[in-house]
Backbone bond lengths (Angstrom), bond angles and torsions (degrees), N, CA, C in turn:
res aa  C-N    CA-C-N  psi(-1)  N-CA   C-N-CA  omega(-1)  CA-C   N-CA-C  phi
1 X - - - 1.451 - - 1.528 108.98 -
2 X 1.275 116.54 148.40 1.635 127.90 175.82 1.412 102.36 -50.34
3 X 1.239 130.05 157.70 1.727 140.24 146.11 1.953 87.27 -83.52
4 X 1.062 117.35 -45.25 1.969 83.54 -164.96 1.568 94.70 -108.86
5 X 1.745 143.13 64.77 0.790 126.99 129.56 1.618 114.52 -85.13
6 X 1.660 93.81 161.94 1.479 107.25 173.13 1.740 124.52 -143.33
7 X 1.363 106.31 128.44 1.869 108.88 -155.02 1.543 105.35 -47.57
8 X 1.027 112.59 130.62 1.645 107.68 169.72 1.783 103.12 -146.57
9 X 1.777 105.12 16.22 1.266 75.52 175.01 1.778 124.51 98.84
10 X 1.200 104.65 -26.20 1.608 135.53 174.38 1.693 89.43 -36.60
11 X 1.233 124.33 153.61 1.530 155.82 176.64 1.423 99.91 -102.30
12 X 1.296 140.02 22.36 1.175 116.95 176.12 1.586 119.45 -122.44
13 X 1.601 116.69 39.76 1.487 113.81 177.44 1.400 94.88 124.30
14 X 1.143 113.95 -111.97 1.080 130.16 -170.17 1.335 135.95 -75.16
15 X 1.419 126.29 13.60 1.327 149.18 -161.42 1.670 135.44 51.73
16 X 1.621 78.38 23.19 1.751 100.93 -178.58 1.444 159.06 -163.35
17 X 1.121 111.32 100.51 1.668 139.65 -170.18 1.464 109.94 -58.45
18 X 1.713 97.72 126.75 1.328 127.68 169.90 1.830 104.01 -44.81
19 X 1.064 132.88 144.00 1.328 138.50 124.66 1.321 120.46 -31.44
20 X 1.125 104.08 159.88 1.990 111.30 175.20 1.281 103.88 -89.77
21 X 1.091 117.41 141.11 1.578 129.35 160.78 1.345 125.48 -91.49
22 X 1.531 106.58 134.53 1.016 107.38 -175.32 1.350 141.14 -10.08
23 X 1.258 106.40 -59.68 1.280 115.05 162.62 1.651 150.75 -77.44
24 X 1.270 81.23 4.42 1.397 114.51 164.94 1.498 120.95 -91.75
25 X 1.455 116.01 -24.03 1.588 132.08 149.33 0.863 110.58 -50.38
26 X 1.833 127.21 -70.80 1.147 152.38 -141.99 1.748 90.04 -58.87
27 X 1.517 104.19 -63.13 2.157 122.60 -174.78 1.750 88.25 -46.82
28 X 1.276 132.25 -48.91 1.472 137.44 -179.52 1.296 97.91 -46.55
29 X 1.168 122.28 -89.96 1.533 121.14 -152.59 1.267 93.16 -73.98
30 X 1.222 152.44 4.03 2.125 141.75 175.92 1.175 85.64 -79.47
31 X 1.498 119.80 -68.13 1.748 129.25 -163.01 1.654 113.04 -59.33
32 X 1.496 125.18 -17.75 1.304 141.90 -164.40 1.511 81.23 -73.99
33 X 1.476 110.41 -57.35 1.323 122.61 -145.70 1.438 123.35 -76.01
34 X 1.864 100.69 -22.85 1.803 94.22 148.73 1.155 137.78 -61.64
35 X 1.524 117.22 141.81 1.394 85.89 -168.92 1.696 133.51 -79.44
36 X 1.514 98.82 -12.56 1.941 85.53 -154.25 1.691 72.19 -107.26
37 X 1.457 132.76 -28.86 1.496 105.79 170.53 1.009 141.24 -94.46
38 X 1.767 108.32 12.75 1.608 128.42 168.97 1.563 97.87 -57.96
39 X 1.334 124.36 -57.44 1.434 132.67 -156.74 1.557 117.60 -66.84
40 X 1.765 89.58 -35.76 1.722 116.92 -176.58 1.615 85.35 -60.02
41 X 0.909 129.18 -66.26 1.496 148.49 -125.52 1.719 100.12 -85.61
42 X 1.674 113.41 -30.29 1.436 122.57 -165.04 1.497 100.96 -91.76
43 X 1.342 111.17 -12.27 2.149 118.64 179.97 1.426 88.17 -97.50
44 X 1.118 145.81 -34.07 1.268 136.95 -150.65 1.679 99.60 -103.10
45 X 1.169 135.18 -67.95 1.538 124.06 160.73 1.693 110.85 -61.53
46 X 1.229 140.71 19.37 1.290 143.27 157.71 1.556 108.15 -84.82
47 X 1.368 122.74 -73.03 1.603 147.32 -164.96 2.045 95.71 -93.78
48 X 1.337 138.33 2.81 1.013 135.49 175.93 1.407 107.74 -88.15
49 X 1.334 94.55 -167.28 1.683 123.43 162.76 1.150 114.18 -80.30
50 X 0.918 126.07 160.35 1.952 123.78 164.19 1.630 118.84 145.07
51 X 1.063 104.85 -137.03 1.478 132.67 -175.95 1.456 115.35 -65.88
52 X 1.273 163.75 84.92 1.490 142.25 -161.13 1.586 96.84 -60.42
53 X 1.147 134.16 -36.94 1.368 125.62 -166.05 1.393 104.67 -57.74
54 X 1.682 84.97 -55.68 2.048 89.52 -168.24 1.493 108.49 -48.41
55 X 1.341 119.23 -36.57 1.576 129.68 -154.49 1.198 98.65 -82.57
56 X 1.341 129.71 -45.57 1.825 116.65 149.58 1.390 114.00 -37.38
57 X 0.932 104.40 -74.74 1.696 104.07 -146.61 1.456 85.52 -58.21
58 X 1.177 141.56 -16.07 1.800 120.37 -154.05 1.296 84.96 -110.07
59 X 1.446 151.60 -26.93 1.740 141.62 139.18 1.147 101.12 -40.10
60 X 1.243 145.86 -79.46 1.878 134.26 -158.68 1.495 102.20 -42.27
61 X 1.694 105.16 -53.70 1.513 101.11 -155.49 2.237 94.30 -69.40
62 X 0.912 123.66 -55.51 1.339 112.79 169.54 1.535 127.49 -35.11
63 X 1.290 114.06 -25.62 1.789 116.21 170.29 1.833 101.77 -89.72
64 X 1.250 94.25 -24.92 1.614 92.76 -169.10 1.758 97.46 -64.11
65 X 1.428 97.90 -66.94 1.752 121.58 172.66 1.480 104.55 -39.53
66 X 1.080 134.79 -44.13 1.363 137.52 147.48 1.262 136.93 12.39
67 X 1.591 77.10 -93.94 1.813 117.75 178.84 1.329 100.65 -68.17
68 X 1.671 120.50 -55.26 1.590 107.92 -179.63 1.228 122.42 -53.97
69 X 1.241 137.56 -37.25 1.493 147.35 -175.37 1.805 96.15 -59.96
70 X 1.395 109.15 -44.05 1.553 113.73 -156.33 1.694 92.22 -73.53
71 X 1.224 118.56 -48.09 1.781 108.25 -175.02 1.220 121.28 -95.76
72 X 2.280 113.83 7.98 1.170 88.32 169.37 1.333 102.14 -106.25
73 X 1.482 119.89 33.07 1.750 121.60 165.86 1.474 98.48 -89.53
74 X 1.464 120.01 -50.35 1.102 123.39 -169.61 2.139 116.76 -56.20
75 X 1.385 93.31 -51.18 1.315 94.38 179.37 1.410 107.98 -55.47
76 X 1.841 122.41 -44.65 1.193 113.04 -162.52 1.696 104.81 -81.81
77 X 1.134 137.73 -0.59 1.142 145.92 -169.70 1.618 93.55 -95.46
78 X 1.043 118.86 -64.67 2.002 122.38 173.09 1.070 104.78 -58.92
79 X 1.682 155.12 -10.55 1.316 155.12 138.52 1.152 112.00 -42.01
80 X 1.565 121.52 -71.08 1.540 140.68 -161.90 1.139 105.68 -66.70
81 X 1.649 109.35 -41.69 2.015 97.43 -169.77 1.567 95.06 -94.92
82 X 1.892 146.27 20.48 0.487 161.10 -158.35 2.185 96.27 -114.69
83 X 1.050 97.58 -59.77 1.454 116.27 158.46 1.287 122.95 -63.93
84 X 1.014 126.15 -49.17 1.470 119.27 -169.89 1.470 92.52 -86.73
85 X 1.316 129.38 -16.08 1.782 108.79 170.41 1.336 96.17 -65.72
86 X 1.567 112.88 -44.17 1.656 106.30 -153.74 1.671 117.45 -35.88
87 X 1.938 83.70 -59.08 1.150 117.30 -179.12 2.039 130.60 -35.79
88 X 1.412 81.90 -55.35 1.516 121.19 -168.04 1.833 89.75 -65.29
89 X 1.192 121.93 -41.69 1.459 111.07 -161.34 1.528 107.11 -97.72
90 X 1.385 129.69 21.77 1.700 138.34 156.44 1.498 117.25 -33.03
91 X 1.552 111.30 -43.74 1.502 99.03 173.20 1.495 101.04 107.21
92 X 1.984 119.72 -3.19 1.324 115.94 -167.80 1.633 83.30 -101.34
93 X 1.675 110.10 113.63 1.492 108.52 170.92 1.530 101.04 -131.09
């Protein structure tokens, strides 16, 4: 048996999956870091087969990625109509 497995339940024998290795992070965050196939890549090891670790962390970062998308419409939306009042109330009618 491994010293760093941990039970999760895994289908593979014995009820237990290796950790990721380092460098198997490392391929994580390179591929994160393209852009249009970081995203491809974070639904596909999220909702796939694989790693349980990876498949966490690539769900967090999708709620995380989420939430940022959701308040940076909002902030830039309370900017713009923030501006266009400014704008709008000059007095040139």
């Amino acid at each position: 048996m491994d010293n760093y497995g941990v039970p999760n339940g895994a289908p593979n024998g014995n009820g237990y999956e290796k950790p990721m290795s380092l460098g198997d992070w490392l391929i994580t965050i390179i591929v994160q870091a393209i852009p249009c196939v970081g995203i491809i890549m974070m639904f596909v090891w999220a909702f796939g087969q694989g790693n349980t670790n990876r498949k966490n962390y690539c769900r967090a970062m999708l709620i995380v990625t989420a939430v940022a998308v959701v308040l940076g419409v909002i902030f830039y939306a309370s900017i713009g109509a923030m501006m266009f009042s400014a704008l709008g109330s000059g007095g040139y009618y």
